[in-house]
C-alpha positions as CSV (number, residue, x, y, z in Angstrom):
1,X,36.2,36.8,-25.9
2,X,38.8,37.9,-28.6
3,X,40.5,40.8,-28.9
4,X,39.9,43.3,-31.1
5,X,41.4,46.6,-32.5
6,X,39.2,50.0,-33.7
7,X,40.0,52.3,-36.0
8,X,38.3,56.0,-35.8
9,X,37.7,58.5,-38.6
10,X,36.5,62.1,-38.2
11,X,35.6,64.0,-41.7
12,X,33.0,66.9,-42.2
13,X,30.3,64.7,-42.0
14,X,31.0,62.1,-39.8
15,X,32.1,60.2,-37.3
16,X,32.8,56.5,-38.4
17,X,34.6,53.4,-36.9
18,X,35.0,49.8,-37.7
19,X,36.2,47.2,-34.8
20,X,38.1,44.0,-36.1
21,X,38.6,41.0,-34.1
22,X,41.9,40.0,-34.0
23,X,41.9,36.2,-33.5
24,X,43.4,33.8,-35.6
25,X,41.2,34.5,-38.2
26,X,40.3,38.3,-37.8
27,X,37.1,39.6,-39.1
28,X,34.7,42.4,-39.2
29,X,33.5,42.4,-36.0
30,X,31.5,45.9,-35.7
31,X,30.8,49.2,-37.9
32,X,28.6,52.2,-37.5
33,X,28.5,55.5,-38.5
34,X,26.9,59.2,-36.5
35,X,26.3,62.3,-38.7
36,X,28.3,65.7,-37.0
37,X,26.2,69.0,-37.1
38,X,27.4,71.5,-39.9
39,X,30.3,72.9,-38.8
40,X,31.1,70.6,-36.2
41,X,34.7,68.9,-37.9
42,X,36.3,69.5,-41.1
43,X,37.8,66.7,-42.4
44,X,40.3,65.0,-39.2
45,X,39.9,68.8,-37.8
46,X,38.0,68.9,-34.8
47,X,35.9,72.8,-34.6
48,X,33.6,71.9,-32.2
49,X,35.0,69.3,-29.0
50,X,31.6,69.1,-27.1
51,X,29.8,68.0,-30.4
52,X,31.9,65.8,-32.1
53,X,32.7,63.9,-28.6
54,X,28.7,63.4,-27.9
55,X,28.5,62.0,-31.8
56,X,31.1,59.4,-30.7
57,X,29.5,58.7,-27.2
58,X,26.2,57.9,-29.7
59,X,28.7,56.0,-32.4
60,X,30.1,53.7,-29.6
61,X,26.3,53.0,-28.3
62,X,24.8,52.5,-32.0
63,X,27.9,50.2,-32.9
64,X,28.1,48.1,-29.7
65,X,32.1,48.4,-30.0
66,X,33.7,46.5,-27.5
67,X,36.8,48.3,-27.0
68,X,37.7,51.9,-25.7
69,X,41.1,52.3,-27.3
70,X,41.3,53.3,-30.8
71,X,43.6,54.0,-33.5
72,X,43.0,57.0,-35.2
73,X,43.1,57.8,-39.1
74,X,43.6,61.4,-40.4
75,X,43.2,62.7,-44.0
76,X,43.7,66.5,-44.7
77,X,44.6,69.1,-46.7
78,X,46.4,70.4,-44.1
79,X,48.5,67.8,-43.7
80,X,52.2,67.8,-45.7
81,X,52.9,64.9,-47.4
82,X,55.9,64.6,-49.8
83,X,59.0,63.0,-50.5
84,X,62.4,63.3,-48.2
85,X,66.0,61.6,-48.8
86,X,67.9,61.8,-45.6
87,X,71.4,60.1,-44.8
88,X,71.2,56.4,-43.1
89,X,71.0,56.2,-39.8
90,X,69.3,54.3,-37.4
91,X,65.7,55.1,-36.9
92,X,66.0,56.5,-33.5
93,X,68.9,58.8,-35.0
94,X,66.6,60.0,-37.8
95,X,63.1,60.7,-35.3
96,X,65.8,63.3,-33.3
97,X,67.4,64.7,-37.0
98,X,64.4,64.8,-38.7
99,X,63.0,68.2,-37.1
100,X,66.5,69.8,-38.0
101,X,66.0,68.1,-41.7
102,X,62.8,69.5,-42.7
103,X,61.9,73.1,-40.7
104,X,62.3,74.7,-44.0
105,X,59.8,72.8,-45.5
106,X,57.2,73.3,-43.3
107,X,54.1,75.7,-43.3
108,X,54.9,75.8,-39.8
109,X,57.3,76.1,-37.2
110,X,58.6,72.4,-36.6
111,X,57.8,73.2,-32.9
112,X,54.4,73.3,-33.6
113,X,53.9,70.1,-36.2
114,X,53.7,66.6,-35.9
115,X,56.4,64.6,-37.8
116,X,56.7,61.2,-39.7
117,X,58.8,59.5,-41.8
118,X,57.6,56.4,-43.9
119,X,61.3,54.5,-45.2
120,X,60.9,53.3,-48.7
121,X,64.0,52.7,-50.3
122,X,67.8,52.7,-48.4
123,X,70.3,53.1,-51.2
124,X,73.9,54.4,-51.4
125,X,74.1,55.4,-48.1
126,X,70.7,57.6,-48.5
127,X,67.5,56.4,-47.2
128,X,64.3,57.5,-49.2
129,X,60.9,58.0,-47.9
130,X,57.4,60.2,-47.4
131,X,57.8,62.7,-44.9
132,X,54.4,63.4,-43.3
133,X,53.6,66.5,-41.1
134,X,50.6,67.3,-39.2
135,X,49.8,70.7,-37.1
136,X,50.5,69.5,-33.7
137,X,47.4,71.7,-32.7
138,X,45.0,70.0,-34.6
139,X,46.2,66.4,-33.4
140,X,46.2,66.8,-29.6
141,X,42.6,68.8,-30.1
142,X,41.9,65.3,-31.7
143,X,42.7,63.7,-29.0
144,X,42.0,65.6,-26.4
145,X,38.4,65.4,-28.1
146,X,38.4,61.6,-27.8
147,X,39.0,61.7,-24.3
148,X,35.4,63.6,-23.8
149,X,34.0,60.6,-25.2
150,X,36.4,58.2,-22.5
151,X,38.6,56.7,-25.4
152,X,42.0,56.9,-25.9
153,X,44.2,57.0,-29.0
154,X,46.9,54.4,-29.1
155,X,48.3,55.5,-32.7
156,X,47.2,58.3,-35.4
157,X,47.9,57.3,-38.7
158,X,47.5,59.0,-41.7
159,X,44.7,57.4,-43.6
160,X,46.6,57.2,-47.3
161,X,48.7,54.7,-45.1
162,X,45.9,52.6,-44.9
163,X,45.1,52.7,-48.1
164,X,48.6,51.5,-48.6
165,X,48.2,48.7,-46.7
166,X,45.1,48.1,-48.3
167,X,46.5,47.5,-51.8
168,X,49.1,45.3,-50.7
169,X,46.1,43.1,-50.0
170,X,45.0,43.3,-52.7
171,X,47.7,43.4,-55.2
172,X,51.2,42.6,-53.3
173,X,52.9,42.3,-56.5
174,X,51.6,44.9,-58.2
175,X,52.0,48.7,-58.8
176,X,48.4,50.7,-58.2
177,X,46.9,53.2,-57.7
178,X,44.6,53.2,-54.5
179,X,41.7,56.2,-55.2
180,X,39.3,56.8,-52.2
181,X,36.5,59.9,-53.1
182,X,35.3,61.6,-50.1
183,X,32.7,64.0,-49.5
184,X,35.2,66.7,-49.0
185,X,38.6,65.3,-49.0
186,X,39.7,62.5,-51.7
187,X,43.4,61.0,-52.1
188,X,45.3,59.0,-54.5
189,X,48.1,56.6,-53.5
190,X,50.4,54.9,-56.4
191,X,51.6,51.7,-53.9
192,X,54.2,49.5,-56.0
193,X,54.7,46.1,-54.1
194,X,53.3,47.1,-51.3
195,X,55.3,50.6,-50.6
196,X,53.5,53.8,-51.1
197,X,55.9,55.7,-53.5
198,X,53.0,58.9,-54.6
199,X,50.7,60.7,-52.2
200,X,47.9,63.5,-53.3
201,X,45.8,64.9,-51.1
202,X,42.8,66.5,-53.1
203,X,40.0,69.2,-51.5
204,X,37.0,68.7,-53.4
205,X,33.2,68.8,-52.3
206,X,31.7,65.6,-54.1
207,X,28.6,65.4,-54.8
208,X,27.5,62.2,-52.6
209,X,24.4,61.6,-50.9
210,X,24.8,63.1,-47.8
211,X,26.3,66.1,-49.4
212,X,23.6,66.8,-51.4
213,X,21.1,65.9,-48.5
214,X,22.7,68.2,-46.7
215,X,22.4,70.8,-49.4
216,X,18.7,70.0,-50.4
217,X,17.9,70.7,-46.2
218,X,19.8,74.0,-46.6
219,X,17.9,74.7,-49.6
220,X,14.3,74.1,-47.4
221,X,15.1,75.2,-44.7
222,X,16.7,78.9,-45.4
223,X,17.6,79.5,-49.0
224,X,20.5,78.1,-51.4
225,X,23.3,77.3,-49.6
226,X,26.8,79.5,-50.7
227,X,28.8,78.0,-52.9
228,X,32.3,76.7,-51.2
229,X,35.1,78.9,-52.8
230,X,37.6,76.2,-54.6
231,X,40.5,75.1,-52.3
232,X,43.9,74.3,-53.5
233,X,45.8,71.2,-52.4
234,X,48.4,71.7,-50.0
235,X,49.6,68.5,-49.8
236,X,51.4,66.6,-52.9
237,X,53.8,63.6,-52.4
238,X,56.5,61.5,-54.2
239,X,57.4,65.2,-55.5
240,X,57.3,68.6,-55.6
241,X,54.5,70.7,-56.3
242,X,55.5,71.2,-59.8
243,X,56.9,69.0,-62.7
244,X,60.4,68.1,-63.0
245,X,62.1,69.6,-66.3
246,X,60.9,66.9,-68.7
247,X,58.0,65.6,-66.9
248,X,54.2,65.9,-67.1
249,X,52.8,68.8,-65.4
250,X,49.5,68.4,-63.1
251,X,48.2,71.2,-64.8
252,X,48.5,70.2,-68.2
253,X,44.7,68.7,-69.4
254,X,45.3,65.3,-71.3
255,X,42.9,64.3,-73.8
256,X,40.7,62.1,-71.6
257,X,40.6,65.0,-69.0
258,X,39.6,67.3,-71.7
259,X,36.6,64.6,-73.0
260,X,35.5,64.8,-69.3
261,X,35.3,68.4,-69.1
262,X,33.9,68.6,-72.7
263,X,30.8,66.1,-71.3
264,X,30.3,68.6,-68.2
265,X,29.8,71.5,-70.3
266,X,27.3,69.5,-72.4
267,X,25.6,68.6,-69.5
268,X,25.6,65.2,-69.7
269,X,28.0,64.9,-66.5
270,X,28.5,67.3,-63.0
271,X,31.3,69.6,-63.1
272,X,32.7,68.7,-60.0
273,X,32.5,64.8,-61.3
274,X,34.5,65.9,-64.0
275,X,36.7,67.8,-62.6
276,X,37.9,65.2,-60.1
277,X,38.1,62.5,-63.5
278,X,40.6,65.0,-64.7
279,X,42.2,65.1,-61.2
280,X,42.7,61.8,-60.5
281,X,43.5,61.1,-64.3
282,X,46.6,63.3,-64.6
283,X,47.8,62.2,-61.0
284,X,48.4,58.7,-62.6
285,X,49.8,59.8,-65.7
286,X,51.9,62.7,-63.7
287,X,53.1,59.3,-61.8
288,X,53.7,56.7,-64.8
289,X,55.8,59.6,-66.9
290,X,57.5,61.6,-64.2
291,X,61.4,60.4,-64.3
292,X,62.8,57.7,-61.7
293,X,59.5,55.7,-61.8
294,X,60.2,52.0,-61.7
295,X,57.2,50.9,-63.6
296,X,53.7,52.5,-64.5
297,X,50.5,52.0,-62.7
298,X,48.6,48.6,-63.5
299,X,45.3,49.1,-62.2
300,X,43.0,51.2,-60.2
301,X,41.3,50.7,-57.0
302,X,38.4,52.8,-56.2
303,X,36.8,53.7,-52.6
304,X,35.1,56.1,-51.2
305,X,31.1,57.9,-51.5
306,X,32.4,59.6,-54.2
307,X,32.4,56.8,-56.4
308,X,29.0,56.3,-56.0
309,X,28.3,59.8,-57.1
310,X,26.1,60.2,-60.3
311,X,28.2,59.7,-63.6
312,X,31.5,59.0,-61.5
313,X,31.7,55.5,-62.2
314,X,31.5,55.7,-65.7
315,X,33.5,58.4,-66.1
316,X,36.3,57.5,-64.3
317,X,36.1,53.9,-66.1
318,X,36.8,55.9,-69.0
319,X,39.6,57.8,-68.5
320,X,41.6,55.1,-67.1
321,X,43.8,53.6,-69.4
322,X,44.2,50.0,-67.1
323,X,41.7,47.9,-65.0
324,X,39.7,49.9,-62.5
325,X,37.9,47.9,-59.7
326,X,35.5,49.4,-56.8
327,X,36.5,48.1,-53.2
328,X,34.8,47.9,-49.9
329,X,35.4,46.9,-46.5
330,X,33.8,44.1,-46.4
331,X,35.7,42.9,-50.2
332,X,39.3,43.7,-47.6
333,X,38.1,41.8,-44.8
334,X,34.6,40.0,-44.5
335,X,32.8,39.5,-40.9
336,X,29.7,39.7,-39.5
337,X,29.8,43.5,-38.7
338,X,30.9,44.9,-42.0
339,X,28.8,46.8,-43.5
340,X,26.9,45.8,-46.6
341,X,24.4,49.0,-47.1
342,X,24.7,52.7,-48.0
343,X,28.6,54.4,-48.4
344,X,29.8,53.0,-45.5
345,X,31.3,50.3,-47.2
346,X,33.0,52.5,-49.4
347,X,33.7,55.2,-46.8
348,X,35.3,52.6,-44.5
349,X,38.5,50.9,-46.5
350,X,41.4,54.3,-45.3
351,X,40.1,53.0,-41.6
352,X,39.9,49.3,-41.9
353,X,43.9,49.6,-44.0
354,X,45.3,51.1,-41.2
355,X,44.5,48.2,-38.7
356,X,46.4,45.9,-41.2
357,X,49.7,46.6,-39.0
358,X,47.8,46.7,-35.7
359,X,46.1,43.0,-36.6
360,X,49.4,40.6,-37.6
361,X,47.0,37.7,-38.6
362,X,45.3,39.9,-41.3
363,X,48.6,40.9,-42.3
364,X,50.2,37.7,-42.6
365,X,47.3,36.1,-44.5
């Protein structure tokens, strides 16, 4: 029997995994995903251990993984993502220097976070990169959850990575921007030749299917649901959270961010459909116009249940100024096991991209 490697995703809504043989010619070998109770996980957050772990007891019986070990993809807006230029050194000199590097940048005592540095660029004696920092907390309740369900976590990665990874699949030559719309939590990821220069972490409740099913159940069962209060993102990478002097501002509406807000008023498009257009829009632009970028994003990849909300689609088609294409996991790597039905599909491409590095056949071919 061949080997194969899992990767593991925890959001609001669910728990989701896809196993991929890793043979000389690796393939979708297994996917499935278990709905969580309200209240049971925000997104890569564990709230409730006993819950989530019987979900994934029930996702490794309805998938019929193989495997118990599992590499573990987190997206949140707790997590820090942004850019960090620290001398040369050899990368066990810069693991022990790093905590001394970046405490002040932290929302937290470096004590109590989780540090990574993703190399880009080494120039004139300076090596350039994304600095990634987690609340150390929230990953060993992680994986101290998976261990209630007997797995164990060989590597967390942070699921932008993956979608890194994914684009240099798709594109390796090319700079683009990798888009995946969640039901809670959506990211954008500017990857030129394969290195992930931009990250934006973006809190925003989409309206998807099991969003609103979740909603309309609510509704039946014991009145409207409240309204979430709107978030702001706490994590922005390849920057600062504000413009350079000279460069675009995030905040600043463009014109095809304004048309898409103009449309929501008249009703002919959601709010929150628009609002993540504009998002996602100025992101790119923020990207293509903010000094020291090499060249300007080519096309757009798109993944995620949020694309499949009403209206997003179009929208989205139209305030992009370069090709926009809609990826699944089974368009990144075929198999029997991938999924071909529902969001899943969609949902699955952060989690499939980060076995790229843990399946060298895939990432040779």
């Amino acid at each position: 029997m061949a080997k194969t490697r899992i990767a593991l995703e925890i959001t609001e809504e669910s728990v989701r995994a896809v196993e991929v043989s890793t043979g000389r010619t690796p393939a979708v070998v297994a996917a499935a995903e278990v709905p969580l109770p309200p209240g049971a996980a925000r997104d890569s957050e564990v709230l409730d251990p006993d819950a989530v772990a019987v979900a994934v007891k029930q996702l490794w019986s309805r998938g019929g993984f193989r495997a118990r070990r599992v590499v573990l993809a987190i997206a949140s807006r707790r997590i820090l993502v942004r850019e960090h230029v620290a001398p040369a050194m050899k990368p066990e000199h810069l693991r022990q220097a790093l905590p001394f590097q970046v405490q002040d940048l932290l929302p937290v005592p470096v004590a109590q976070a989780v540090l990574d540095f993703y190399p880009t660029l080494e120039h004139d004696g300076k090596i350039h990169g994304l600095l990634v920092a987690a609340v150390a907390e929230t990953v060993e309740t992680l994986i101290r959850t998976l261990a209630k369900a007997r797995l164990k976590v060989d590597v967390v990665d942070l699921a932008p990575f993956g979608l890194a990874r994914a684009a240099q699949k798709l594109a390796p030559t090319d700079c683009v921007a990798m888009v995946h719309l969640g039901d809670h939590t959506s990211c954008v990821v500017i990857v030129d030749a394969g290195v992930p220069r931009f990250v934006r972490i973006i809190p925003a409740t989409l309206p998807t299917a099991v969003v609103r099913g979740r909603a309309d159940a609510a509704r039946a069962g014991a009145g409207d649901p409240s309204v979430p209060a709107p978030v702001r993102e706490l994590a922005l990478a390849g920057g600062t959270s504000g413009a350079a002097d000279g460069a675009p501002s995030l905040d600043t509406p463009s014109v095809p961010t304004l048309r898409a807000r103009a449309s929501a008023r008249a009703g002919s498009l959601d709010p929150v459909v628009a609002e993540m257009v504009a998002r996602v829009h100025d992101t790119i632009t923020f990207y293509d116009e903010r000094p020291g970028t090499i060249r300007p994003v080519s096309g757009v990849f798109v993944s995620g249940a949020g694309f499949a909300a009403s209206g997003m689609d179009a929208a989205l088609g139209e305030a992009m100024r370069v090709p926009m294409l809609a990826v699944t996991a089974g368009e990144l790597l075929p198999g029997p096991g991938a999924p071909s039905e529902g969001d899943l599909p969609l949902d699955l491409v952060p989690a499939l991209g980060v076995l790229l590095r843990e399946v060298p056949a895939w990432s040779r071919a």
